[in-house]
C-alpha positions in Angstrom: -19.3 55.7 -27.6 -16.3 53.1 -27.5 -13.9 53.1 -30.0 -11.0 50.1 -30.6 -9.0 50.6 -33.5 -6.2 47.6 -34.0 -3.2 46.8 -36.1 -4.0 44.0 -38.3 -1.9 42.3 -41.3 -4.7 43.5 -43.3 -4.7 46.8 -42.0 -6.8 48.5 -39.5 -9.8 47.4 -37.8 -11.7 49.8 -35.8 -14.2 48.5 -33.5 -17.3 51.0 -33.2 -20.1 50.7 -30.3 -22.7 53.0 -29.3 -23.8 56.1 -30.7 -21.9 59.1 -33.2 -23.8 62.2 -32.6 -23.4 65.9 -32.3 -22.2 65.4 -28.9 -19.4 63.3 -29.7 -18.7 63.2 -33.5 -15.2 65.8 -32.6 -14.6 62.7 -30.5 -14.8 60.2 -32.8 -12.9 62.2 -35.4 -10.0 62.8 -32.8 -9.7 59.0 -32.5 -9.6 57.6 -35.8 -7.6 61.1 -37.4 -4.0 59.1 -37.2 -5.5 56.9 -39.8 -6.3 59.8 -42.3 -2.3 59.5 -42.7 -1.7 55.7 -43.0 -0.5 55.3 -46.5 -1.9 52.6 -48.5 -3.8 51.4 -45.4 -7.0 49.2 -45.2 -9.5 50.4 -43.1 -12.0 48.2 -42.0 -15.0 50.0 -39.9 -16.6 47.3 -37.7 -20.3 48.7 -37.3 -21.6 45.8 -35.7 -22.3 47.9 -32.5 -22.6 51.1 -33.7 -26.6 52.2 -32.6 -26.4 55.2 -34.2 -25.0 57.9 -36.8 -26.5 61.2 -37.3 -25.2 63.4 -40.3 -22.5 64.7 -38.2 -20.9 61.1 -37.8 -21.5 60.4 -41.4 -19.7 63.4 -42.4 -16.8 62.0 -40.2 -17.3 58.6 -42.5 -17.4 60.6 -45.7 -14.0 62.3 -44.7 -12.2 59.0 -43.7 -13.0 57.4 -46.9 -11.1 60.8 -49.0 -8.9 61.0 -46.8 -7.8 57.3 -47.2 -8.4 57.2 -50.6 -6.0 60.1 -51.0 -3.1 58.4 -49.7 -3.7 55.1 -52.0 -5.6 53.0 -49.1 -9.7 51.9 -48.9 -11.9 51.8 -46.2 -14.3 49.1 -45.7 -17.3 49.0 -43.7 -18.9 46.1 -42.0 -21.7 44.3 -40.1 -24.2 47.3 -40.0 -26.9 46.8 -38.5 -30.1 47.3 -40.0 -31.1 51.1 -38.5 -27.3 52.0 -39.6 -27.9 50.5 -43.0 -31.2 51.9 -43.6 -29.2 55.5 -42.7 -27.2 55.1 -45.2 -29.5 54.0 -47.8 -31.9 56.7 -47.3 -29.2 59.5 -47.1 -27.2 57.8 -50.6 -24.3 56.8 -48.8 -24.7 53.3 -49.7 -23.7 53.7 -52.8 -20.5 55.4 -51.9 -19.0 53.1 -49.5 -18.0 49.8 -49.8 -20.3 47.7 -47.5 -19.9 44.2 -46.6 -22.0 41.9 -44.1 -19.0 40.4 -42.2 -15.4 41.6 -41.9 -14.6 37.8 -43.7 -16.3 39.3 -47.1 -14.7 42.4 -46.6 -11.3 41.4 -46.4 -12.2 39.0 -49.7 -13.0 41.8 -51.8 
């Protein structure tokens, strides 16, 4: 697993590629955690290279988007491919993120 995460005028864009796992979910967590403290932050989740999420990574998903939302800032998730997508509609979390096909539509809404 890769992550990038950059500064944008927007606000964040983190850049995911590979797998989240059991093996590296604490991993993954311990990269993006500075962001659970941006206030009014936008986060935008590139997903475009993610292969994988087990329930451990989307647990790690679920937490960014409280944590975000707690200090007045959204996250926004982008460019899933379709195993990802069908994750997250078979496990309900499509209906609590906010999912976009490109980060362009994302940073729109």
């Amino acid at each position: 697993m890769n992550i990038t995460i950059d500064k944008t005028d927007e606000g964040f864009l983190v850049e995911i590629e590979g797998r989240i796992d059991t093996t590296n979910y604490n991993e993954f967590e311990g990269n993006i955690a500075h962001l659970y403290t941006e206030k009014g932050a936008t986060i935008y989740l590139d997903c475009s290279r993610l292969d994988y999420i087990s329930s451990s990574g989307l647990r790690i998903f679920l937490t960014l988007q409280k944590k975000v939302k707690i200090q007045g800032g959204v996250l926004k998730i982008f460019s899933m491919q379709p195993q990802i997508k069908e994750i997250f509609d078979i496990s309900g979390f499509s209906s609590i993120f906010a999912i976009f096909p490109d980060y362009s539509a994302a940073k729109e809404a």
